[in-house]
PAVONU-221609 format. One record per residue: x, y, z of N, C-alpha, C in turn. Coordinates in steps of 0.1 Angstrom, whole numbers, plus 5000, padded with zeros to 4 digits. Layout:
<atoms>
<nx=X, ny=Y, nz=Z, cax=X, cay=Y, caz=Z, cx=X, cy=Y, cz=Z>
...
</atoms>
This chain:
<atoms>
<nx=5208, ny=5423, nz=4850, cax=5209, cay=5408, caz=4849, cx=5206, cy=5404, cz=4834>
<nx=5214, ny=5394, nz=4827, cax=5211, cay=5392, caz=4813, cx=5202, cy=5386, cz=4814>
<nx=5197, ny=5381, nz=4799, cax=5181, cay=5376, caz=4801, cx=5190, cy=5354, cz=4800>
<nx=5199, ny=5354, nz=4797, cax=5202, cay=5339, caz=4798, cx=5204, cy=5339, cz=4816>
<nx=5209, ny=5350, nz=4827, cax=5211, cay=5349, caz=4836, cx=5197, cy=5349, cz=4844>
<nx=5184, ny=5351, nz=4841, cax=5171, cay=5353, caz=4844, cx=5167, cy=5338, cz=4841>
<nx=5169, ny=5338, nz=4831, cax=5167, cay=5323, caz=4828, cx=5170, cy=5312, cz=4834>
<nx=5182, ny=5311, nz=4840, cax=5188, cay=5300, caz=4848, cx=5182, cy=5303, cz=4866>
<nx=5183, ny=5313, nz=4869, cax=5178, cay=5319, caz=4883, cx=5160, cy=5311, cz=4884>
<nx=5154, ny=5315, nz=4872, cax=5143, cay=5310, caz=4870, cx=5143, cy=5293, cz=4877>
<nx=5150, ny=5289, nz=4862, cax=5150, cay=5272, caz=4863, cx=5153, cy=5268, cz=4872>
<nx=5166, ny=5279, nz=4882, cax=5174, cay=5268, caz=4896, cx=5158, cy=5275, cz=4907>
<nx=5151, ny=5282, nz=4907, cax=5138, cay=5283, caz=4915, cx=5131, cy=5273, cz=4910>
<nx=5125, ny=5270, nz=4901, cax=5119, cay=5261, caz=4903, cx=5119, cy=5245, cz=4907>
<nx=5136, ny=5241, nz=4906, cax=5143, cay=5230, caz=4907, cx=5139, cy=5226, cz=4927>
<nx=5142, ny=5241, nz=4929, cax=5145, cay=5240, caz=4944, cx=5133, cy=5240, cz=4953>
<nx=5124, ny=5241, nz=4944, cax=5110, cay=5238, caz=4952, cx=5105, cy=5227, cz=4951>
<nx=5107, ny=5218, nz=4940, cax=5107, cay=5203, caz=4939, cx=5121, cy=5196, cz=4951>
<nx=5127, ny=5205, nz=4956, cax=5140, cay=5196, caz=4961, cx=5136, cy=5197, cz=4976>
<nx=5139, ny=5186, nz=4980, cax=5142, cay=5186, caz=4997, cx=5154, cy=5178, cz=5004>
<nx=5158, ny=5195, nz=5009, cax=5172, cay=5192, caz=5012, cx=5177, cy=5195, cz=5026>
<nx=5182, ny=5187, nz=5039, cax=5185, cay=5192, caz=5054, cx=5200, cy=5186, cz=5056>
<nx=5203, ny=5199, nz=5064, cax=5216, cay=5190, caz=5071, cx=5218, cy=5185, cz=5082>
<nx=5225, ny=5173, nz=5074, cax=5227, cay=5161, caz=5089, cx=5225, cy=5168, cz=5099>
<nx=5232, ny=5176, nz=5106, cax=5231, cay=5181, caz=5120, cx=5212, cy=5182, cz=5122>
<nx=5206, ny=5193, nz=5115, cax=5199, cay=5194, caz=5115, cx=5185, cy=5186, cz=5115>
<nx=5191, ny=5176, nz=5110, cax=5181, cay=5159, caz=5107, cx=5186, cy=5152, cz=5121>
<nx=5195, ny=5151, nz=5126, cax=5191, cay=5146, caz=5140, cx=5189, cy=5152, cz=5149>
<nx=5190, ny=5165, nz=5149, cax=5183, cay=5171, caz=5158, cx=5168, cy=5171, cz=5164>
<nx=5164, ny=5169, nz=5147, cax=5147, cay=5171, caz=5141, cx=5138, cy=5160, cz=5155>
<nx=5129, ny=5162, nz=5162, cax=5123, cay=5156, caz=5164, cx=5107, cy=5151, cz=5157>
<nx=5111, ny=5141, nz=5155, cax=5100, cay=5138, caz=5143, cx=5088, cy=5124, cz=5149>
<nx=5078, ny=5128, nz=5146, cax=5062, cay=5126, caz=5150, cx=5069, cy=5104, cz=5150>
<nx=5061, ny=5097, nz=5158, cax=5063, cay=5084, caz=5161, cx=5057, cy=5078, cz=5148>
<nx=5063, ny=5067, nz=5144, cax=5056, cay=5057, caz=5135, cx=5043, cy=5050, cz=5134>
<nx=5033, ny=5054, nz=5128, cax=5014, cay=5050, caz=5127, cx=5019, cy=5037, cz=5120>
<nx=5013, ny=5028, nz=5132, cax=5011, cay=5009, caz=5131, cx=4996, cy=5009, cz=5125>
<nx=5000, ny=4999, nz=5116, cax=4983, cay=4994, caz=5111, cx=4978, cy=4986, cz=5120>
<nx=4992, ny=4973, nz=5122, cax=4994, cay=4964, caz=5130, cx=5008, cy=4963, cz=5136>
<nx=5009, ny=4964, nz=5149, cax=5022, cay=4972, caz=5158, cx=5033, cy=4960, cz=5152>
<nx=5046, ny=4969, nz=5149, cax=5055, cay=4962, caz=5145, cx=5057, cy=4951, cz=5131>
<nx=5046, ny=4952, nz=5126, cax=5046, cay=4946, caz=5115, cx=5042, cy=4951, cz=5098>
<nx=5029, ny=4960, nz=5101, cax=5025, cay=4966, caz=5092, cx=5025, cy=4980, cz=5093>
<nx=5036, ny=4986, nz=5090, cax=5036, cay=5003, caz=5097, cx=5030, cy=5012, cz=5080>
<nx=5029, ny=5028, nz=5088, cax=5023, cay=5034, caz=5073, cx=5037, cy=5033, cz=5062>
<nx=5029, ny=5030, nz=5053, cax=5042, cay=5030, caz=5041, cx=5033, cy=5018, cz=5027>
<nx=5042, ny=5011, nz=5022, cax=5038, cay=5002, caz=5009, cx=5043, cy=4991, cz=5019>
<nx=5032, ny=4977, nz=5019, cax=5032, cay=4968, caz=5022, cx=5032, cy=4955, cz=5007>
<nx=5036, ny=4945, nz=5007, cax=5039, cay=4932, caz=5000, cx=5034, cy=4924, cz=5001>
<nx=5022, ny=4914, nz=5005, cax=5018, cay=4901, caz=5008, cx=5024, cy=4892, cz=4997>
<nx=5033, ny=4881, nz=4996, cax=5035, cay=4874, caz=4985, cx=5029, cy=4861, cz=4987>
<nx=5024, ny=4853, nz=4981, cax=5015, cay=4842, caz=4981, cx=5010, cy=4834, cz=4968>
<nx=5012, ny=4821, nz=4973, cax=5003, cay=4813, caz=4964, cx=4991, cy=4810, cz=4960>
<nx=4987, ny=4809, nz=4952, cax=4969, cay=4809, caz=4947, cx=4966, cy=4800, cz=4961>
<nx=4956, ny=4801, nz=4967, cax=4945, cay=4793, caz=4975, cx=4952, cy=4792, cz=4987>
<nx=4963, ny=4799, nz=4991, cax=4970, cay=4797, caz=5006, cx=4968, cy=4804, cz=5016>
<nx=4957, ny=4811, nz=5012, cax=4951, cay=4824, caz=5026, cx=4953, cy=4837, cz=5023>
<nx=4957, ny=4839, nz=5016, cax=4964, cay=4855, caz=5014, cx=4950, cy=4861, cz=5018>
<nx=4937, ny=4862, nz=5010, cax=4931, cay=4871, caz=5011, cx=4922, cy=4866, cz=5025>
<nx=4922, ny=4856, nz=5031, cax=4917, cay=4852, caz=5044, cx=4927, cy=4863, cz=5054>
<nx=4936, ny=4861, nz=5051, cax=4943, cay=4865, caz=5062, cx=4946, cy=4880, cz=5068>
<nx=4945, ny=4886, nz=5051, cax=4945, cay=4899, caz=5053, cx=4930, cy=4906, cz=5058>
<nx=4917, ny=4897, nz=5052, cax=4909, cay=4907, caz=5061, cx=4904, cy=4902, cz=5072>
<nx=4911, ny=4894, nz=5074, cax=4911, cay=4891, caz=5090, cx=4919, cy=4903, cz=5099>
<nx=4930, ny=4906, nz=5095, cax=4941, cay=4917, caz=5097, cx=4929, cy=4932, cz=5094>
<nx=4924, ny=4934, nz=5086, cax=4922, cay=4949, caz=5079, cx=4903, cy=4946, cz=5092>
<nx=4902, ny=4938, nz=5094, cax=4886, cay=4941, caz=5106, cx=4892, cy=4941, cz=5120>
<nx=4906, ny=4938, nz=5125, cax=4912, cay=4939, caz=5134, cx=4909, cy=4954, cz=5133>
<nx=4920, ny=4960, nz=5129, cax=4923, cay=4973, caz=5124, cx=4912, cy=4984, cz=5125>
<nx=4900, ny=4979, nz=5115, cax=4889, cay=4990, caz=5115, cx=4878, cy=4988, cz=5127>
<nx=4881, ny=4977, nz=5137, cax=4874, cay=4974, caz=5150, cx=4882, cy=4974, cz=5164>
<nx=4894, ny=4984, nz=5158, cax=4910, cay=4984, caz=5170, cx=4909, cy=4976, cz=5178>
<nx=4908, ny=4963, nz=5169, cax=4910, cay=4950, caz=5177, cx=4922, cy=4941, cz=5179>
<nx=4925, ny=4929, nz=5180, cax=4935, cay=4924, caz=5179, cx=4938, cy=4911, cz=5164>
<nx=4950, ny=4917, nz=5158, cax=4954, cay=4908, caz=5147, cx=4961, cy=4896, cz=5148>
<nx=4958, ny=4886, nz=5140, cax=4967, cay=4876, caz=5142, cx=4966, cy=4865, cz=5152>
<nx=4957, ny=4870, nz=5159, cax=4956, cay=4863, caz=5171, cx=4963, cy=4871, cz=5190>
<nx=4969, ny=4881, nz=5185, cax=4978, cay=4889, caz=5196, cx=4985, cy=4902, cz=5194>
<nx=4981, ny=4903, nz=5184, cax=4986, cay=4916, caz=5183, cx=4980, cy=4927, cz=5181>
<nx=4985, ny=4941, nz=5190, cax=4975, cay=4953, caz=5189, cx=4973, cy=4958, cz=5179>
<nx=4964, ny=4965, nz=5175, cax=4961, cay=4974, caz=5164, cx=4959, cy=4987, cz=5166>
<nx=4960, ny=5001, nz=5158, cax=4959, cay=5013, caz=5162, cx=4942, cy=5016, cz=5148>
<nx=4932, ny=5015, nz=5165, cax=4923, cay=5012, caz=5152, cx=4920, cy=5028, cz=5145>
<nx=4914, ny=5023, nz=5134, cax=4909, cay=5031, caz=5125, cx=4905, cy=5031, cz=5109>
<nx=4900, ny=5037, nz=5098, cax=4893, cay=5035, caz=5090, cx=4904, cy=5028, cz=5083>
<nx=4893, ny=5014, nz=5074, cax=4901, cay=5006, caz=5063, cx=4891, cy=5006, cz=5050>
<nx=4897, ny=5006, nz=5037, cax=4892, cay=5006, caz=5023, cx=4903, cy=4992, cz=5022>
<nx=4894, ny=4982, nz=5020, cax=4895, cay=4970, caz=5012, cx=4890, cy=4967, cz=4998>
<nx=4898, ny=4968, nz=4990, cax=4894, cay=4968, caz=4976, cx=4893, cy=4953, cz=4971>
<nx=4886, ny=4946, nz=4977, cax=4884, cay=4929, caz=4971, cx=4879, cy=4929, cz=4955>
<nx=4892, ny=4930, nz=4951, cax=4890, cay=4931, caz=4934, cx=4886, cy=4922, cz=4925>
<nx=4892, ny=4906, nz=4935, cax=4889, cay=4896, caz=4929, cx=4877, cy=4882, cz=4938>
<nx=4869, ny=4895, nz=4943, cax=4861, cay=4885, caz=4951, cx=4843, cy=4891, cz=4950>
<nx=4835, ny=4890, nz=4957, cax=4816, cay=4892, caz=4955, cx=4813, cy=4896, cz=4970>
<nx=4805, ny=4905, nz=4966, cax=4796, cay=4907, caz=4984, cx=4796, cy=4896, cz=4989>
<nx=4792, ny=4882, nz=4986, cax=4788, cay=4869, caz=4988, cx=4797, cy=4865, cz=4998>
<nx=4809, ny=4867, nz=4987, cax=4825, cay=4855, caz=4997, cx=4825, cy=4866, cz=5009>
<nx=4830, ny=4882, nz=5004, cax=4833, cay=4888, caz=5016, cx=4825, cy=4883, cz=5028>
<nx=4808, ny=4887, nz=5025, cax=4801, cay=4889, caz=5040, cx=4800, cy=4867, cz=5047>
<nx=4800, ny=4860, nz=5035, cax=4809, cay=4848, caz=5045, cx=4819, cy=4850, cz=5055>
<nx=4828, ny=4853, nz=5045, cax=4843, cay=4848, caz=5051, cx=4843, cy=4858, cz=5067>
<nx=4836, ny=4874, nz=5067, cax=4836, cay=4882, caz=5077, cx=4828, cy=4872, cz=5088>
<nx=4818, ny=4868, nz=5085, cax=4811, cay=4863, caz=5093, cx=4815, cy=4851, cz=5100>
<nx=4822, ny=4837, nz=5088, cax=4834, cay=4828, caz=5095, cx=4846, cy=4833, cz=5104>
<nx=4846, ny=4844, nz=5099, cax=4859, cay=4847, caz=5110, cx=4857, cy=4850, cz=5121>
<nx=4843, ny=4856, nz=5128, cax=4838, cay=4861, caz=5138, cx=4832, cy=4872, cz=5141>
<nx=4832, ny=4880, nz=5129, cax=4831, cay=4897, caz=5130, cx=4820, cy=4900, cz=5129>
<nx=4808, ny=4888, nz=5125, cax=4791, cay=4892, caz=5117, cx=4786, cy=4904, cz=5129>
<nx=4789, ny=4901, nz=5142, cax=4782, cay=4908, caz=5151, cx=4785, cy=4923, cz=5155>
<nx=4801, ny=4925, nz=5148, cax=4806, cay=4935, caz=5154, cx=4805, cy=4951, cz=5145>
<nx=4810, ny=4961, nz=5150, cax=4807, cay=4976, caz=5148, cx=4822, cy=4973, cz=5135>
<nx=4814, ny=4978, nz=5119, cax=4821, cay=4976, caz=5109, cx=4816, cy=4988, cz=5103>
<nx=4816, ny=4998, nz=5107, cax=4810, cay=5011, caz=5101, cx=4824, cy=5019, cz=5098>
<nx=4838, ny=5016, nz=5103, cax=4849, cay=5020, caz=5096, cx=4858, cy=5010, cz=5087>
<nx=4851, ny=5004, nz=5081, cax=4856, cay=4992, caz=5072, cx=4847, cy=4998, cz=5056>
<nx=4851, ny=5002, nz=5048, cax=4845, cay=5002, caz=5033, cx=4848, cy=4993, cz=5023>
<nx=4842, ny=4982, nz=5018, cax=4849, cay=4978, caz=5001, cx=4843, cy=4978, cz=4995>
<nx=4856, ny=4979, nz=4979, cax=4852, cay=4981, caz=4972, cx=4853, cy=4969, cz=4961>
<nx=4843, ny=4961, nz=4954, cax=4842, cay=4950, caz=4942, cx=4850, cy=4955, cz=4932>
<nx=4848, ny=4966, nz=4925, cax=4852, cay=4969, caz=4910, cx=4857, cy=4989, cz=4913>
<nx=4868, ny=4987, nz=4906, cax=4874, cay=5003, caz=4902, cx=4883, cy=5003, cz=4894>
<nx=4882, ny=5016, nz=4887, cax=4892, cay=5016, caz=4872, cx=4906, cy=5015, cz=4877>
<nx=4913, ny=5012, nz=4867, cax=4924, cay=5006, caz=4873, cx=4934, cy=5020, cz=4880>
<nx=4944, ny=5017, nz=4880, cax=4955, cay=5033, caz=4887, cx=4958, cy=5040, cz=4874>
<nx=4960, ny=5033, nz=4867, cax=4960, cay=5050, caz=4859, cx=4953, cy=5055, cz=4850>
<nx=4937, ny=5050, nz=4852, cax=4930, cay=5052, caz=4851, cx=4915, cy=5064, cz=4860>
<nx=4920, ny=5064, nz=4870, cax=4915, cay=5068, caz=4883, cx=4913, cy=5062, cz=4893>
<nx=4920, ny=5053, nz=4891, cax=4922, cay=5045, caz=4908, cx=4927, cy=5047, cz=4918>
<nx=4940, ny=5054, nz=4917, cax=4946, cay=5062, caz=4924, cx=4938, cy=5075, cz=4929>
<nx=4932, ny=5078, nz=4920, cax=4924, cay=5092, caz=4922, cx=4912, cy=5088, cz=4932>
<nx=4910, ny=5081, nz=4930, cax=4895, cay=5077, caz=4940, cx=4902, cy=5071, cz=4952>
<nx=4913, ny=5063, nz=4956, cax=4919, cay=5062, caz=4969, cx=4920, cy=5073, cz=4977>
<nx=4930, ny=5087, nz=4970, cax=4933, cay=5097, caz=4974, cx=4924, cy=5104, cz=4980>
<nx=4909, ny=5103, nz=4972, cax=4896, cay=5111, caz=4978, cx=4887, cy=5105, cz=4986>
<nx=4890, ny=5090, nz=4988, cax=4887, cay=5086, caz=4998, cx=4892, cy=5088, cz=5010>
<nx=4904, ny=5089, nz=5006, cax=4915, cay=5093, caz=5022, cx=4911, cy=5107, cz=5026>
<nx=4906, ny=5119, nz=5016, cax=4906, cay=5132, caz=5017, cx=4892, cy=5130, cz=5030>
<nx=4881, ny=5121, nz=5028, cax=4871, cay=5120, caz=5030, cx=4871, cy=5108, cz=5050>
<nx=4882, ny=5110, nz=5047, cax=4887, cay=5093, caz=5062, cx=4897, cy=5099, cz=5064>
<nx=4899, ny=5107, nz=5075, cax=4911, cay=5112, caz=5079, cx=4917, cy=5101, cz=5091>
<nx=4909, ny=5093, nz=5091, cax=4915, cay=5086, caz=5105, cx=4925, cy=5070, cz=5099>
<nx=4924, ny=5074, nz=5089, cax=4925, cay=5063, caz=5077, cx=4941, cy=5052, cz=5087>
<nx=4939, ny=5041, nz=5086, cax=4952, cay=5031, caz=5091, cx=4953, cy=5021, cz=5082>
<nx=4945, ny=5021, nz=5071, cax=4951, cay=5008, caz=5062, cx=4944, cy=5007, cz=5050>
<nx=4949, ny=5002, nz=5042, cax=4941, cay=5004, caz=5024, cx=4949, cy=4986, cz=5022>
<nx=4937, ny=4982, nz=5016, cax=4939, cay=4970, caz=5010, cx=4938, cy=4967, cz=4995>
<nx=4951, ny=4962, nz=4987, cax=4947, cay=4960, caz=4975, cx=4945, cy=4948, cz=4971>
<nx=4938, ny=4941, nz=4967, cax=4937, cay=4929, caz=4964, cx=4931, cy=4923, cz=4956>
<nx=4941, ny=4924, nz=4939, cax=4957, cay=4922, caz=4940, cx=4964, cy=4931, cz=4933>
<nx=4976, ny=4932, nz=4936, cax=4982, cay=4942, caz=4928, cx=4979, cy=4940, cz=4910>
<nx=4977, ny=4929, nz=4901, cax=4973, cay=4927, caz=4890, cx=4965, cy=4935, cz=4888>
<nx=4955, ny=4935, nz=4894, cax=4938, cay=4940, caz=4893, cx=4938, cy=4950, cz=4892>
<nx=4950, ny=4958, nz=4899, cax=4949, cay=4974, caz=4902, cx=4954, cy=4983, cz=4889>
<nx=4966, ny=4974, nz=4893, cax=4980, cay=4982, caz=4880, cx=4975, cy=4986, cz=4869>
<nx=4981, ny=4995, nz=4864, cax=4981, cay=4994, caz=4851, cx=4983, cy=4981, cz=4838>
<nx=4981, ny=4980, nz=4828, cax=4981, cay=4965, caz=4820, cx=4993, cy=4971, cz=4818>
<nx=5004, ny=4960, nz=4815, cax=5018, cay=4961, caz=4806, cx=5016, cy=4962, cz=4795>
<nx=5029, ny=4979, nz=4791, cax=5027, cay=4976, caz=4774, cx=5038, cy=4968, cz=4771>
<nx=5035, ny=4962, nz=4754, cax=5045, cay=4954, caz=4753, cx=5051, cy=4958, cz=4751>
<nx=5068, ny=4951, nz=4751, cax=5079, cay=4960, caz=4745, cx=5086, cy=4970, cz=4755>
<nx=5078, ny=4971, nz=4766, cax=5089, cay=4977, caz=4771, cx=5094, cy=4976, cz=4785>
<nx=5102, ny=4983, nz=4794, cax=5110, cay=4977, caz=4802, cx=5104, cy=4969, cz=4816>
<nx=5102, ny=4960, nz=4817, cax=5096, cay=4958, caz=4827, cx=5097, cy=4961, cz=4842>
<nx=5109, ny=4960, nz=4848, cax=5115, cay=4965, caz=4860, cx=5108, cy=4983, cz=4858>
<nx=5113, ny=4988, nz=4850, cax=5105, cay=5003, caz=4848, cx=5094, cy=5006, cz=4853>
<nx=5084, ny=4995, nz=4843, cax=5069, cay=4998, caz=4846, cx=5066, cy=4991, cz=4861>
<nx=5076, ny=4980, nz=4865, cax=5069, cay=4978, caz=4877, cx=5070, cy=4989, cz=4890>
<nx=5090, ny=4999, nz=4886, cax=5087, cay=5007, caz=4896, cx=5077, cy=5018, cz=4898>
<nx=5075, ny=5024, nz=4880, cax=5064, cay=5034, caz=4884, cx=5053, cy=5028, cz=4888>
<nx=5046, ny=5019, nz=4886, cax=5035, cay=5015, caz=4892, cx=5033, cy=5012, cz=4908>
<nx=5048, ny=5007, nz=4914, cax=5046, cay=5013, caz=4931, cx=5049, cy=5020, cz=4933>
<nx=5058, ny=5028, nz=4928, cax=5063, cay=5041, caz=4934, cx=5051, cy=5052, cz=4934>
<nx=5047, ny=5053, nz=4925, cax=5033, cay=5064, caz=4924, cx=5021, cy=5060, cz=4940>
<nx=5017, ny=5049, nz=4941, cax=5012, cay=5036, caz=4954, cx=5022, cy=5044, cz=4969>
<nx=5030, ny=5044, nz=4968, cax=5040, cay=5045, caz=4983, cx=5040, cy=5063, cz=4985>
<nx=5040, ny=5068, nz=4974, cax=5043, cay=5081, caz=4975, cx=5030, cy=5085, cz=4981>
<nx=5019, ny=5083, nz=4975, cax=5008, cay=5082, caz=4986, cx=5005, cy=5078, cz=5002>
<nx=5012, ny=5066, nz=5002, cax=5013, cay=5061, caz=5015, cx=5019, cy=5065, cz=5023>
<nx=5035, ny=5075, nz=5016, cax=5041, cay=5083, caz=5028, cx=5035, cy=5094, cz=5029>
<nx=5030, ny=5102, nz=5017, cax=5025, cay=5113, caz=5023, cx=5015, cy=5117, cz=5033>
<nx=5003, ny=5103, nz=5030, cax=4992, cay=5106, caz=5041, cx=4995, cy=5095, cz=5055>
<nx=5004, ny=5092, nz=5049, cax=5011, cay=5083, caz=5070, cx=4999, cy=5074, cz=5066>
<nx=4997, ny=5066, nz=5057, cax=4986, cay=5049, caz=5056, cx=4996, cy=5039, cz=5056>
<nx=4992, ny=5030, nz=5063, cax=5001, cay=5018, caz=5052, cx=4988, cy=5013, cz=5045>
<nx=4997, ny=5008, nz=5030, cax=4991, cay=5005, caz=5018, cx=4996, cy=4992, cz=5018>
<nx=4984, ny=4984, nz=5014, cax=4987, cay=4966, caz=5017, cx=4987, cy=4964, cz=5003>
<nx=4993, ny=4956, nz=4997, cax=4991, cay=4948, caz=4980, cx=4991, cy=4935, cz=4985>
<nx=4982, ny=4928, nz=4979, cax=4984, cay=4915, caz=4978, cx=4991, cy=4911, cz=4961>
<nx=4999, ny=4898, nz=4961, cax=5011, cay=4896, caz=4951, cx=5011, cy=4881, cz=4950>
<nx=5008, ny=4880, nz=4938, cax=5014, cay=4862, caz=4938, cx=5033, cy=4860, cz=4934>
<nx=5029, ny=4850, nz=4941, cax=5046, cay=4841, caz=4938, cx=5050, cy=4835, cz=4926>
<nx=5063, ny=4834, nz=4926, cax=5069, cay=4828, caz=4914, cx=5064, cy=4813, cz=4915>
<nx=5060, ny=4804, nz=4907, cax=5060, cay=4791, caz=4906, cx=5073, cy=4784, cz=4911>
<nx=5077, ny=4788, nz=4908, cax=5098, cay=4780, caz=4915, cx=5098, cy=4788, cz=4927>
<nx=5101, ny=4786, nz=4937, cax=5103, cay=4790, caz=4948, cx=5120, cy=4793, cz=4954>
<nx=5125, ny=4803, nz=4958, cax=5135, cay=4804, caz=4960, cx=5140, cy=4803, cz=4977>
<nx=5148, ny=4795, nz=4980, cax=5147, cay=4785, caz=4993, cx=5158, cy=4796, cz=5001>
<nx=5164, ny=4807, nz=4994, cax=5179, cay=4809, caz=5001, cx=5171, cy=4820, cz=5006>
<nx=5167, ny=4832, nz=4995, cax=5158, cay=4845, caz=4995, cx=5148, cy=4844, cz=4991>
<nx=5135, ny=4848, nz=5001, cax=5121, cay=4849, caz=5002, cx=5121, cy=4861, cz=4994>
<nx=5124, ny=4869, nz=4993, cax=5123, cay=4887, caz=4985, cx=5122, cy=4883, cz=4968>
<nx=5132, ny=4871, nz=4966, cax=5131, cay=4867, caz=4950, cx=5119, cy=4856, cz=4945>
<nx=5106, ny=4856, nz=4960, cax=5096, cay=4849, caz=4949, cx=5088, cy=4858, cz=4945>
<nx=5086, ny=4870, nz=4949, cax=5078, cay=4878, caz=4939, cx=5072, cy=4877, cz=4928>
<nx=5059, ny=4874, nz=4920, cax=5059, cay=4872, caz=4902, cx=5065, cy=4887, cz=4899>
<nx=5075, ny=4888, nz=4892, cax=5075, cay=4901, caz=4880, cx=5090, cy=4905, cz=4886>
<nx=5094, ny=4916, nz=4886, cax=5107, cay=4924, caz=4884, cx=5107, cy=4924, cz=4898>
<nx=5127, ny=4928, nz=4900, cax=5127, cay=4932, caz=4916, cx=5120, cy=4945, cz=4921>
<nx=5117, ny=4950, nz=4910, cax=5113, cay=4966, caz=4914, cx=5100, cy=4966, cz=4928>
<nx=5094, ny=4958, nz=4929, cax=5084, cay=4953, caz=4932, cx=5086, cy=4953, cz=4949>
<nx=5095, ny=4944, nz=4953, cax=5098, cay=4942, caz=4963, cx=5113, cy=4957, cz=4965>
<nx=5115, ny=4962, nz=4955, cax=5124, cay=4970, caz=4958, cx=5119, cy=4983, cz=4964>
<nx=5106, ny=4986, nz=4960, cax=5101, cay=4998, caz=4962, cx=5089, cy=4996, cz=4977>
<nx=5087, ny=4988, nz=4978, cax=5080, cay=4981, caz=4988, cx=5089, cy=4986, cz=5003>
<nx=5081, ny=4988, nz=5012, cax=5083, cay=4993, caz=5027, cx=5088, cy=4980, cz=5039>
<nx=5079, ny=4972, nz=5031, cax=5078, cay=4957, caz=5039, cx=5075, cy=4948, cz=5031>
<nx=5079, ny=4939, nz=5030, cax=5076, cay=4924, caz=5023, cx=5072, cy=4914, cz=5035>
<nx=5065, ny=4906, nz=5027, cax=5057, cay=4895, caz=5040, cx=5054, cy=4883, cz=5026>
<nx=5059, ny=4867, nz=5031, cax=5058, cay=4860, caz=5027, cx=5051, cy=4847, cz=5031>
<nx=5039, ny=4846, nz=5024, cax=5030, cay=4837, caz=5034, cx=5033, cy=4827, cz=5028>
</atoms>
């Protein structure tokens, strides 16, 4: 074999271990494992969207949803949950608000020993991501990660450049997580100031990438 023909054999091996590839026949044939609900029919494992306005509940509501979850209780008011371990990252809140708001909502009394949050962590690509990942290594029962907010988490924007770009790498790195360990990953997101009356998907603040890369969108 020539050494330019070693060379390419090389490169198409290593191409093909990055690649994943089945045939149709084969993919429906596949019987593949049932869908993990955080919250049945609404919040499955994957990248989740909350979009919202400052002071309209967003973060009421979700850890109202995320102690459902880590007390396989019921969200929303009716809906089941598949309980098990939650990391709530209250990024923009104090021991203070949280152990209120838990306790106004009704939960002071109950078994919260699979609920963890976290106040403060470096941002994602900084090791934020890294410390999710090793928390999940460490909670295998894991059903829901809360970010709250996507700002807080992300990386800062540099200036100058593409924005739609940076917003997809910043979830896509987020979801690829989320599919590989079967979590759903919650972000909380503020809205555009103008509101879009036709499509809910275009109030998102920032690029479509956002909502593009996202599993679920939810508009409160």
């Amino acid at each position: 074999m020539l050494p330019e023909d070693k060379k390419r054999v090389k490169v198409l091996n290593k191409i093909k271990e990055r690649t994943h590839i089945i045939n149709a026949a084969d993919l429906i044939a596949k019987e593949l494992p049932p869908i993990r609900w955080a919250v049945k029919e609404i919040i499955p494992a994957g990248l989740c969207v909350l979009i919202g306005r400052p002071k309209t509940g967003k973060s009421s509501l979700t850890l109202g949803i995320a102690l459902a979850v880590a007390t396989g209780g019921v969200a929303l008011g009716k809906i089941g949950t598949e309980g098990g371990n939650v990391l709530y990252l209250a990024l923009e809140d104090t021991e203070r608000r949280i152990q209120q708001r838990v306790r106004t909502i009704g939960y002071g009394d109950s078994d919260l020993s699979r609920i963890d949050f976290v106040f403060s962590i470096p941002r994602q690509n900084e090791g934020g991501l890294t410390f999710i990942e090793d928390w999940l290594n460490k909670h295998k029962n894991t059903r829901l990660i809360v970010i709250d907010t996507l700002q807080k988490f992300r990386k800062p924007r540099v200036p100058n450049t593409n924005v739609y770009e940076d917003d997809y790498e910043t979830l896509s790195s987020v979801k690829n997580l989320a599919d590989k360990r079967e979590v759903a990953i919650l972000f909380l997101h503020h809205e555009k100031k103008s509101r879009d009356q036709e499509d809910f998907i275009n109030n998102a603040s920032g690029s479509a990438a956002i909502t593009g890369v996202a599993d679920i969108v939810i508009l409160l």
